[in-house]
C-alpha positions, -999 to +999 in steps of 0.1 A: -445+273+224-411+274+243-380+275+223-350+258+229-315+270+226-287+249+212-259+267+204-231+250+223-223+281+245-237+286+277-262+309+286-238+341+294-216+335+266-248+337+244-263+362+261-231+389+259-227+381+223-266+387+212-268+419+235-234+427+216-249+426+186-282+444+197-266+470+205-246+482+171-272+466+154-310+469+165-327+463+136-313+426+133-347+411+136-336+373+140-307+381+164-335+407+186-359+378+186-333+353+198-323+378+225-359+388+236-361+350+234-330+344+252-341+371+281-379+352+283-362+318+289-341+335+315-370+354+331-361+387+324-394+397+310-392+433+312-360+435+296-379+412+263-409+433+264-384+461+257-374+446+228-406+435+215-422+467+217-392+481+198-400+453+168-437+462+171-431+497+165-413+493+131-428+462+121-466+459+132-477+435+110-447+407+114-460+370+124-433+360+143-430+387+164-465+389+178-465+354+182-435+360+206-449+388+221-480+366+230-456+342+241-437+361+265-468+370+281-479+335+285-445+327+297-453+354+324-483+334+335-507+366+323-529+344+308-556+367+296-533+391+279-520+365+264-547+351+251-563+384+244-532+387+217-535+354+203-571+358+197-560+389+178-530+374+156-556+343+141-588+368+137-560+386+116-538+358+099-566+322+103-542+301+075-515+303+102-515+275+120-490+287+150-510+311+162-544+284+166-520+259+181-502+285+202-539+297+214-552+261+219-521+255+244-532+288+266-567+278+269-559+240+275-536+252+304-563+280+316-593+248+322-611+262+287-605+223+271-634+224+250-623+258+232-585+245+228-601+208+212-614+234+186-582+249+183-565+222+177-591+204+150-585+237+134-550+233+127-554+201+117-578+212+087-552+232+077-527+204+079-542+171+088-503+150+097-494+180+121-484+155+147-481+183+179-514+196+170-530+157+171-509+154+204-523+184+219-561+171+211-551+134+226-547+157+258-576+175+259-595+143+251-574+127+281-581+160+304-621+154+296-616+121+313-620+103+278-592+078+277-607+060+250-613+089+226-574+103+236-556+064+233-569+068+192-557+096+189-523+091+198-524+060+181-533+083+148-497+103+158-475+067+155-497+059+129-480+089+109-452+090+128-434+059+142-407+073+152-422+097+174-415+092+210-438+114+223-467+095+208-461+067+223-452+076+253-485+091+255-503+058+240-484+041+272-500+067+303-533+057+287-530+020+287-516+029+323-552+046+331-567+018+318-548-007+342-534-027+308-495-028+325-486-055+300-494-032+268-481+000+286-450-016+292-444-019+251-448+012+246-424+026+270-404+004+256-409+020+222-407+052+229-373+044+247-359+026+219-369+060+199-352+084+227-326+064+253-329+093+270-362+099+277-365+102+316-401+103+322-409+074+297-384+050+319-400+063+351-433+052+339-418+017+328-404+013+361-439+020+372-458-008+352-432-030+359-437-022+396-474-030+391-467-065+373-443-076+405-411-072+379-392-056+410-357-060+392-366-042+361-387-017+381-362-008+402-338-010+368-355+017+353-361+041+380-322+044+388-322+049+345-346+079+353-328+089+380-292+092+361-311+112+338-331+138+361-315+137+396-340+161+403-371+145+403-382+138+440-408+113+430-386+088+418-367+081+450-407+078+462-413+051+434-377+033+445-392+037+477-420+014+468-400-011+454-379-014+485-407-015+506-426-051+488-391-064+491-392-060+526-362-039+524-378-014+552-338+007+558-335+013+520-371+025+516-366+053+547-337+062+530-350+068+497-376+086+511-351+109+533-332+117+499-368+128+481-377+151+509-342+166+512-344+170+473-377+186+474-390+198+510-422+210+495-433+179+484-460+162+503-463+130+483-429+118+496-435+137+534-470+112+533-452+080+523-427+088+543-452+096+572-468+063+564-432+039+563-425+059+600-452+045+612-452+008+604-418+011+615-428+024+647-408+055+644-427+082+658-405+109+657-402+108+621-443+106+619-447+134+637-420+154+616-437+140+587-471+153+596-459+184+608-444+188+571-477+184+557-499+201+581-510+225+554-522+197+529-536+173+554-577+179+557-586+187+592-601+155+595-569+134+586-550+159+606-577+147+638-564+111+628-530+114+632-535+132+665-559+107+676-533+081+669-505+100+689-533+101+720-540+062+717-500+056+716-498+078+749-474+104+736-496+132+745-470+157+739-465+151+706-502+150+699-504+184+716-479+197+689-500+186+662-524+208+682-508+237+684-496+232+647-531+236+637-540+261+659-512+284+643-527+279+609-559+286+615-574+249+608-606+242+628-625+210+623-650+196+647-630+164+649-601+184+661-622+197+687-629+158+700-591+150+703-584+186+724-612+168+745-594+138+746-561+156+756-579+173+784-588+143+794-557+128+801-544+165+816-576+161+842-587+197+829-625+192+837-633+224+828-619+224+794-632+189+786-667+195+800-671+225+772-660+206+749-682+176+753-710+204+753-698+218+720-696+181+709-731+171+720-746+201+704-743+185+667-768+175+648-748+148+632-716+134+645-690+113+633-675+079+643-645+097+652-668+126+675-691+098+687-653+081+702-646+108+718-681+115+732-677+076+748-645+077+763-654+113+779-685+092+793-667+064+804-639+087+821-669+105+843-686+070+849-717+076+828-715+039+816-754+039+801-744+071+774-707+059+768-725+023+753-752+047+735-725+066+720-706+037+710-733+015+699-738+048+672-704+045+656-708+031+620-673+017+624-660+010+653-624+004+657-605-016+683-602+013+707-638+019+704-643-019+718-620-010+750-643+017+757-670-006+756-657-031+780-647-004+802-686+009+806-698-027+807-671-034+837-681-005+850-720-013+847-711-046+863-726-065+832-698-088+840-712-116+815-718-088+785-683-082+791-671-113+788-687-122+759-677-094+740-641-098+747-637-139+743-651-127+711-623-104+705-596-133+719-605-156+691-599-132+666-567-117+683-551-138+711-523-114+720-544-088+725-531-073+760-563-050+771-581-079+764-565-103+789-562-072+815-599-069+811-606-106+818-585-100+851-604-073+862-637-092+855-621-120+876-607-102+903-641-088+908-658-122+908-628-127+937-614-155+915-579-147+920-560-175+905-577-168+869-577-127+878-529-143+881-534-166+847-554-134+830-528-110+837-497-128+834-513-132+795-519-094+793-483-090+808-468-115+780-490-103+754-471-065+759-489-045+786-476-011+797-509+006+815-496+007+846-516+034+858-550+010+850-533-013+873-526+013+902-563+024+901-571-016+905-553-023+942-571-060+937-554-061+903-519-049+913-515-069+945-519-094+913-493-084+893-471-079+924-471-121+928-467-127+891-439-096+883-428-092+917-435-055+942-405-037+938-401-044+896-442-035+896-426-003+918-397+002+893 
């Protein structure tokens, strides 16, 4: 439905000679419709609905000028007028076949698929090789989640027209869906060889050849794409990808910085981003990255990432995902379990009692709520309803397992304990609260020189509680012979 311009000037050049020309001249019907045309393109739709309701007015009954009139409208995003008028033009002129393929695109891009399929057949009655109009169907079959129906199709468009790039470039993001890289990759390649400069045809090369492991040629046809659209955020989040199953961690970050400084607004390259920060343990950048996407994230995810901040020990920077919620108006249940958490660690009893009130007041209750509910238990010394809360959670995760040797240790169910963690051990031998856990267990069993070999372990292994060991005078005297008093003091 959109025209393109390709006159060799630029847009003003153009634009002062047509208005030129408009104005000694008004009744030049193709230089009015380029200029109305010319002022759509730009935006400037009051100044082309000017000048098609000046056409309309001598010439009613011309085609070409209701059809633009339409267009501008849909151009305008007013789809109902717009469709209102095109519904108009083919009651009036049915043999046309512009105005039921112009129609069929409005209704495809307002959700009404099934009507614009019947636009689209209908044109191609009239004139079964119209290639656009069989391309337009292949979508709506492809939008109706009927990749099978959609791939024959566009194999009917190369069929008639082999040199049509768009046809199999289409025939290629179908094979995609269908996860046959191998076959998708041909007819990239096709459509490529057909235009060299098709940009979104090499970005989806680089992308099955990304799936197949061909790194090189991946990354290849991405910086192609690139060249070609500098402006596409998503790429530098596909180069991204590559870098990262190289192991190249620097050059993924960096692509990623350049796709959110390109496009700030995107939240597919603020998430991977978010995600690289992470398993590079760069916090900062995870919590800029969430704070970016605050809007998009669920509540639930947004409780994760806070939860995940809490279990790090930057508090602070969980309470500014917090806050970020709270001045957008997001309220999840979940949410409520981590501002439990938080008052938790800020000893404000108060708030934290409410909350586990609110909490316990739910009918059902998730693995992440059920957490919470524990290690608010386990806090006050409830050790019977922390291990019923914990022994609910569908999932546990490993921070769930720390509550639960925490309420066994505190239950002095020394030999559940210890169980439960040796278990743990032969799974993950460096895991520090582990071996701090088997030196509590021995320190209360007054068997010092294991409580020493225990801790030294949890000491190698990366432990950095030190306020667990403060509360544990037993434990730190410990870790004063192993680390020495005054670096325990430091």
């Amino acid at each position: 439905m959109e025209k393109q311009i390709d006159t060799g000037k630029n847009h003003s050049e153009l634009l002062a000679g047509l208005q030129e020309i408009y104005s000694t001249d008004p009744d030049n019907l193709p230089n009015a419709l380029h200029l109305a045309q010319l002022y759509t393109d730009l935006s400037w739709y009051n100044q082309a609905l000017e000048i098609y309701d000046s056409m309309l007015k001598k010439t009613p009954a011309d085609y070409s000028i209701q059809l633009a009139y339409a267009n501008l409208f849909y151009a305008k995003k007013d789809t109902a007028r717009a469709v209102e008028l095109l519904r108009r033009i083919v009651a009036i002129k049915p043999d046309r076949i512009e105005g039921w393929n112009n129609l069929g695109i409005v209704l495809f891009d307002s959700g009404n698929r099934e009507e614009a399929a019947a636009c689209f057949k209908h044109v191609l009655e009239v004139e079964p090789n119209n290639c656009g109009a069989m391309l337009n169907l292949g979508n709506c079959h492809d939008a109706a989640g009927e990749t099978d129906k959609a791939l024959a199709v566009f194999k009917q468009v190369v069929a008639e027209r082999p040199d049509f790039a768009d046809g199999w470039y289409n025939i290629g993001n179908m094979l995609v869906k269908m996860r046959r890289f191998d076959e998708a990759e041909r007819s990239f390649e096709r459509a490529i060889r057909i235009r060299p400069e098709f940009a979104s045809a090499l970005k989806n090369l680089g992308y099955v050849c990304e799936q197949q492991d061909f790194l090189d040629k991946a990354e290849s046809s991405y910086r192609k794409a690139l060249e070609l659209n500098r402006t596409d955020a998503s790429i530098y989040v596909n180069l991204s990808s590559v870098a990262i199953k190289r192991g190249q961690l620097d050059a993924a970050r960096e692509s990623l910085g350049n796709a959110v400084k390109l496009s700030p607004r995107d939240a597919n390259a603020w998430i991977s981003l978010r995600d690289l920060s992470l398993h590079m343990g760069d916090i900062s950048t995870f919590v800029k990255s969430t704070l970016a996407i605050v809007t998009r994230l669920d509540p639930a995810g947004l409780a994760a990432s806070i939860r995940l901040l809490i279990r790090l020990g930057l508090d602070e920077k969980a309470e500014a995902l917090v806050k970020a919620a709270g001045d957008r108006g997001m309220e999840h249940i979940e949410i409520d379990a981590e501002k439990m958490r938080l008052s938790l660690r800020k000893n404000d009893k108060v708030s934290a009692r409410l909350a586990y009130r609110k909490l316990s007041g739910l009918a059902v209750k998730s693995d992440a709520v059920l957490s919470a509910m524990s290690e608010y238990s386990v806090i006050g010394g409830s050790w019977e309803i922390a291990l019923s809360h914990i022994a609910q959670i569908a999932d546990p995760t490993s921070y769930d397992e720390r509550l639960a040797w925490d309420a066994l240790i505190g239950q002095r169910n020394m030999s559940a304990a210890r169980t439960k963690i040796e278990n743990c051990l032969c799974d993950d031998p460096d895991n520090s609260y582990a071996w701090f856990c088997l030196a509590r267990i021995a320190v209360a069993s007054f068997d010092e020189a294991y409580a020493c070999e225990c801790l030294a372990r949890s000491l190698d292994a990366g432990f950095t509680e030190w306020e667990k060991l403060e509360a544990n005078p037993d434990l730190k005297a410990a870790a004063g012979k192993i680390i020495g008093n005054e670096m325990l003091r430091d």
